[in-house]
C-alpha positions, 0 to 999 in steps of 0.5 A: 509524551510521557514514559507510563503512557507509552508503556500502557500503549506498548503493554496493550499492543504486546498482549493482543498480539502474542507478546510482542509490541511493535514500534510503529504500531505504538507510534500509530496508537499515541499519535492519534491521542498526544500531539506532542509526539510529533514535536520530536519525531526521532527522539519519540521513535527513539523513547518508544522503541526502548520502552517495547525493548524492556516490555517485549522481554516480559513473560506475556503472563507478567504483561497481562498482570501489569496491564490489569494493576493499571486497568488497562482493556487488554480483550483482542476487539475487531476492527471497527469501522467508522460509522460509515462515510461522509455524505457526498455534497449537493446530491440530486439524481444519479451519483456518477464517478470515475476511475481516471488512472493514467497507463503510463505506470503500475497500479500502486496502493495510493490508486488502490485506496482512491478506488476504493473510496470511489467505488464504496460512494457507487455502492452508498449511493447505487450509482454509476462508475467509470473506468476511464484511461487518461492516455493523453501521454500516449508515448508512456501508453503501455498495455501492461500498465492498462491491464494493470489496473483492470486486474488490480481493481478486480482483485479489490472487488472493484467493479465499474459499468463503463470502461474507455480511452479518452482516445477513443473521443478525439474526434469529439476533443476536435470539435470543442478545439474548433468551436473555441478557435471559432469563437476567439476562446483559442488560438494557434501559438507557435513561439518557442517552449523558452518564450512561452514560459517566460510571458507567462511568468512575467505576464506578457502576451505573445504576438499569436494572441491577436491574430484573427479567428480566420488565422488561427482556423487556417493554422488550426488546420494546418496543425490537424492534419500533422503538417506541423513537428512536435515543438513547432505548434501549441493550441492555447486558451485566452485567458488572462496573462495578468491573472494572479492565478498562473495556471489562466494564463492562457494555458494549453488545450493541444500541443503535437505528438507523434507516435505509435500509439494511434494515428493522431499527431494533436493530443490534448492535455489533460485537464482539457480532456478531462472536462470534456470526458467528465461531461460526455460520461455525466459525471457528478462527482469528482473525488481526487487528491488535492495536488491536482488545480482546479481553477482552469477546468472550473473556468473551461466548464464556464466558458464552454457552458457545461456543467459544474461538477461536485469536486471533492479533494484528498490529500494523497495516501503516503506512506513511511519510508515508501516511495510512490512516484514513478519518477524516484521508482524508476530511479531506483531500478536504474541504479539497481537499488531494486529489481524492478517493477515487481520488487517485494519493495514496492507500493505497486498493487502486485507487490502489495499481494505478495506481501499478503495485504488483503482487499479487506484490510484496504478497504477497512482503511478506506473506510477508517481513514476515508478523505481528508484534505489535511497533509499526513503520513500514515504508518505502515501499521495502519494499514497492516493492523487490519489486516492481520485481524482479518488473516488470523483467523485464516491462517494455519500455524506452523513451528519454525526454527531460525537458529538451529540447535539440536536436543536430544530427550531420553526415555521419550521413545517414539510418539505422535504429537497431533497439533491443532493448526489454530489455537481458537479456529478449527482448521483441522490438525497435523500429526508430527512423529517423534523419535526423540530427537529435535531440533529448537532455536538457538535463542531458547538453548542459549538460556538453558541450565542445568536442571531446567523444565522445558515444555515442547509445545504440544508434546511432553516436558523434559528436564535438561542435564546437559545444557551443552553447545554441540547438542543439549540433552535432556530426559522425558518428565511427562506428557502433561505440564509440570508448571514452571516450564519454559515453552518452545517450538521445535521441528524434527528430522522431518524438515524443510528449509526456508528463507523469509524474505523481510521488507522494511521501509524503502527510503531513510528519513531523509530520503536515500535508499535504505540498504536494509530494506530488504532482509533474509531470515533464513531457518527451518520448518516443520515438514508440513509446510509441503502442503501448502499452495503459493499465496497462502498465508499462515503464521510461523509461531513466535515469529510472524505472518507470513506468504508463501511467495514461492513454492520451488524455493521454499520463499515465505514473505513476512506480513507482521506479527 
């Protein structure tokens, strides 16, 4: 990785995006082009961030001088999607696919974007879509989590033609249990969970497999009618205990649940339920991430003489720094390290809202990205670099203060200052009354001398006299640019406080909690913020994106530059 190629990647991310680059987004842009970025990760991070350091510090007019003497295309372009997606295998007929979330947990980003991919292929082909809750762990069953993913879908625009529960067919999940005891394709085991792991391992049979059909239809119903605990019982396929492939030796097809959730104590597992749900629904096309094996559910369909499905598989949709397993989130709320499900932290839809990620900028991902069975991490930037091309335009400007520091103008007297609330768009204006008394950043005051001109940005320019630290004082020039002036934003008495509420990554590198992940910026804004609704999304000028997350308290969520 050299030097002057990653300065023109950070000259050019800098100047579409008001003069400053971003780090990741750099790291996103010379990753898909120079391999060798990845052959040392931190010292590429580290050479990267040093190189946007002295890029950033530069006037956007010398960026845009450096980017033209090195011939770079510096035009702001909108994002474009591939052309199009890949066809879908061996299609004949109606394509219908499935939704199969499991309501044990929130809907997150990875189930998101998976159906997304799903329901662009529905909408490709005109086909069917199936919203099918896999409730084969019914003690983890919770409504929340069913409503969850309905609300999540819709909020992307997701549309299905069938909703159901595999539940709600376990009469027909008995009647291919019965008709595989009947004939010898299963049977009824009852060693311990210990023994079972251990034939299986080491290839050896237990002494359930050869009792006859008559046995295991006795014990068959037997354990139908719940005379049997969680524990005591296990309905296995007969596979082959020497196969090579671990997953056929003689896997389960039930084992006994007792629970609230529904008066049946025998449930299936999932991937027995999945075969028979994929043929009642007509499914044919599977598209899911590659950590699921499909060798068993191959084998089912054959000897069950069903029909085989167009399997295509992904890798799963990771993100840096984030987190998707319910397992490490759960973690992660019971030691306190984050609130709870609802955590701006988190990769779960509802906080991915709060964020002011768009439906838009996911399904351009989707369609960008679409599958790929190769492992990959992507930047969050992927995915925000979408998106903020598509809340730009939306987004109404507004002056913000981190560091307050007081300026004084004489000879300004009392006048309106009417601010477009967009440099390019038309989103109507607001008029801000002045009296000649300010407020600006402290990091602009802490550069003043003595004589400079300073621009407040849609008003008049001012000379400073007296850079000083308890207030500066300046006297009016005129309303017109000189030339040669330092811009800044400013606010006036009129103003509001606000925090801005910053997420950063949830995990280190190597893996432990990240104690800055989240960050308060804490300022002041200019009076017309009142106006706005919770959930709209503006940019605070100089700073970022952001969210109004809560109205009462004046809390904005950062999306990006």
């Amino acid at each position: 990785m050299e030097d002057a190629n990653v300065r023109k990647a950070a000259l050019k991310n800098a100047i579409e995006h008001e003069g400053k680059a971003s780090d990741s987004a750099v790291f996103s842009r010379l990753a898909g082009t120079d391999k060798s970025i990845l052959s040392d990760v931190k010292e590429s991070k580290k050479t990267i961030s040093r190189i946007v350091s002295e890029v950033n510090a530069l006037s956007i007019e010398r960026q845009q001088a450096e980017a033209t003497l090195l011939g770079l295309d510096t035009e702001k372009k909108k994002f474009v999607k591939e052309a199009g997606l890949k066809d879908l295998p061996n299609v004949k007929g109606e394509v219908v696919l499935r939704l199969p979330p499991e309501p044990s947990g929130f809907m997150h980003l990875g189930h998101a974007i998976a159906g997304m991919i799903n329901y662009l292929y529905k909408e490709k082909y005109g086909g069917k879509l199936w919203l099918r809750f896999e409730d084969t762990n019914p003690n983890k069953v919770e409504k929340r989590f069913a409503d969850s993913f309905r609300e999540g879908y819709k909020w992307l625009g997701i549309t299905w033609d069938e909703e159901k529960f595999i539940s709600s067919d376990m009469t027909r999940m008995y009647e291919i249990g019965e008709k595989m005891i009947n004939e010898n394709l299963a049977y009824v085991c009852t060693c311990s969970l210990e023994k079972i792991k251990s034939g299986r391992l080491n290839g050896e049979e237990c002494e359930h497999r050869g009792h006859t059909v008559e046995e295991n239809r006795h014990m068959w119903n037997f354990v139908i009618n719940g005379e049997m605990k969680p524990g005591e019982a296990v309905i296995r396929f007969k596979g082959n205990m020497k196969d090579k492939d671990f997953s056929l030796r003689d896997p389960n097809l039930f084992r006994i649940i007792k629970t609230d959730y529904k008066s049946y104590s025998l449930w299936p597992i999932y991937d027995f339920a999945s075969v028979v749900e994929d043929d009642m629904c007509g499914i044919t096309h599977v598209l899911r991430s590659n950590e699921f094996k499909v060798s068993f559910q191959d084998k089912l369909r054959d000897v069950l003489g069903l029909k085989k499905l167009n399997i295509v598989q992904f890798s799963r949709f990771n993100f840096t720094g984030t987190p998707f397993s319910k397992r490490k989130l759960r973690e992660l709320i019971e030691k306190g390290q984050i609130s709870g499900w609802d955590d701006i932290r988190l990769p779960t839809v509802s906080s991915i809202r709060r964020r002011g990620i768009t439906p838009e900028a996911i399904k351009q991902f989707a369609l960008t990205v679409g599958y790929s069975e190769s492992k990959h991490e992507y930047e969050w930037d992927t995915l925000l670099t979408p998106n903020r091309r598509i809340i730009d335009d939306k987004s109404k400007r507004f002056f913000f203060v981190s560091n307050p520091q007081s300026l004084t103008v004489n000879g300004a007297g009392e006048k309106e200052a009417k601010i477009p609330s967009h440099p390019s768009v038309d989103l109507g204006f607001r008029v801000v009354r002045t009296d000649g008394n300010f407020i600006i950043d402290g990091k602009d005051a802490a550069v003043l001398k003595k004589g400079d001109l300073l621009r407040l940005k849609d008003l008049y320019t001012v000379r400073i006299n007296d850079p000083g630290k308890e207030g500066i004082r300046a006297d009016f020039v005129s309303d017109k640019m000189i030339g040669g002036e330092r811009i800044v934003q400013w606010v006036t008495k009129d103003n509001l406080p606000v925090k801005i509420l910053v997420v950063g990554n949830l995990l280190n590198e190597d893996g432990s909690f990240n104690e800055n992940s989240l960050m308060t910026v804490s300022g002041i804004a200019e009076g017309g913020i009142t106006t706005l609704k919770e959930g709209e999304t503006i940019q605070f000028e100089r700073f970022g994106f952001c969210i109004l997350d809560n109205k009462d308290t004046e809390t904005f969520v950062y999306i990006s530059r």
